[in-house]
C-alpha positions as CSV (number, residue, x, y, z in Angstrom):
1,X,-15.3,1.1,48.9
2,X,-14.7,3.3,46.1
3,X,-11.9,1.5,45.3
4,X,-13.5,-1.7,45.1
5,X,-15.6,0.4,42.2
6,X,-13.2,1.5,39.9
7,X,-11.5,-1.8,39.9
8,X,-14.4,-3.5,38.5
9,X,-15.1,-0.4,36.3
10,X,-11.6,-0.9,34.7
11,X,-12.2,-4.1,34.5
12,X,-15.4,-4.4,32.2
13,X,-13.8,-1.0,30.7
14,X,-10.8,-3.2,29.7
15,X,-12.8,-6.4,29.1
16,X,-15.0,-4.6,26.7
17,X,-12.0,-2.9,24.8
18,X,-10.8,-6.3,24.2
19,X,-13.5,-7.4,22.9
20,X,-14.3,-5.3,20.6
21,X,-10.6,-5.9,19.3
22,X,-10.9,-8.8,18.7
23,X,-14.1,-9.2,16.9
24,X,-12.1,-6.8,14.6
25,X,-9.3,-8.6,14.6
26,X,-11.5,-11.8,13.8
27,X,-14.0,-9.9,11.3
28,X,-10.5,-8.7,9.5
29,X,-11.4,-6.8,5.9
30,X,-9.8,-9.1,3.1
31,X,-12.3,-7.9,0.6
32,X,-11.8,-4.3,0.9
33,X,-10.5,-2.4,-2.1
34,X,-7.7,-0.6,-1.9
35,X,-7.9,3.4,-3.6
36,X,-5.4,4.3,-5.8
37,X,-3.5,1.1,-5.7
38,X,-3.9,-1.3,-9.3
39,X,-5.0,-4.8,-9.1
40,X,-3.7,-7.4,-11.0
41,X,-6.1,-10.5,-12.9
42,X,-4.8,-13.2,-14.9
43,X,-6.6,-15.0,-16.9
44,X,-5.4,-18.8,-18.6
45,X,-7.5,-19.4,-21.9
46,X,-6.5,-22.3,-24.0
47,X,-2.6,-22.5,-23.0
48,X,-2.3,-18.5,-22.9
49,X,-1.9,-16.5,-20.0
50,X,-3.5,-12.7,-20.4
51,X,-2.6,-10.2,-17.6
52,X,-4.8,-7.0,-16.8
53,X,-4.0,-4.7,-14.8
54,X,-7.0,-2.3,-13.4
55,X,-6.5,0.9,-12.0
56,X,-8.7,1.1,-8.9
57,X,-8.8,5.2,-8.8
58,X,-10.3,5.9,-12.4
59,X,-11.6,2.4,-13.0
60,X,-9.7,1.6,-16.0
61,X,-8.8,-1.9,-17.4
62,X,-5.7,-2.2,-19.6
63,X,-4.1,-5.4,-21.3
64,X,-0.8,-6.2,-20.5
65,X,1.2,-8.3,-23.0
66,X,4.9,-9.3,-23.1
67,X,6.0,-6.2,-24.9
68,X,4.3,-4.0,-22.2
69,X,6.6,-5.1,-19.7
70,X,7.9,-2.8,-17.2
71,X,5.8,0.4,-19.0
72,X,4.2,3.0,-16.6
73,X,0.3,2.3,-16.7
74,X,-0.2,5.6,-18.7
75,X,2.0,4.4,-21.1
76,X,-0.1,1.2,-22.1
């Protein structure tokens, strides 16, 4: 009899791990930000493309133009 028990109590055990899984799994978190990563925006106006590049630890915005290419952030 006791047997019969913990069966079902692994089962709802398991069932319930599962599910909780997968809600996660479903609910994902594509909008969290990331900390101390940058983030990249680009921006078209009029025929021009204008990259910024954000640093998502301090908070600060910098303007990256051709001639900034491959320059640490500090260094913009």
């Amino acid at each position: 009899m006791d047997r019969d028990i913990w069966k079902k109590k692994i089962v709802y055990f398991l069932l319930g791990a599962l599910s909780v899984l997968g809600f996660l799994f479903l609910a994902g978190a594509n909008d969290f930000q990331q900390i101390g990563r940058y983030q990249i925006s680009t921006v078209v106006k009029r025929g021009f493309v204008e990259n910024y590049v954000i640093d998502t630890t301090t908070g600060a915005i910098k303007y990256v133009s051709d001639k900034n290419e491959n320059k640490p952030f500090s260094e913009i």
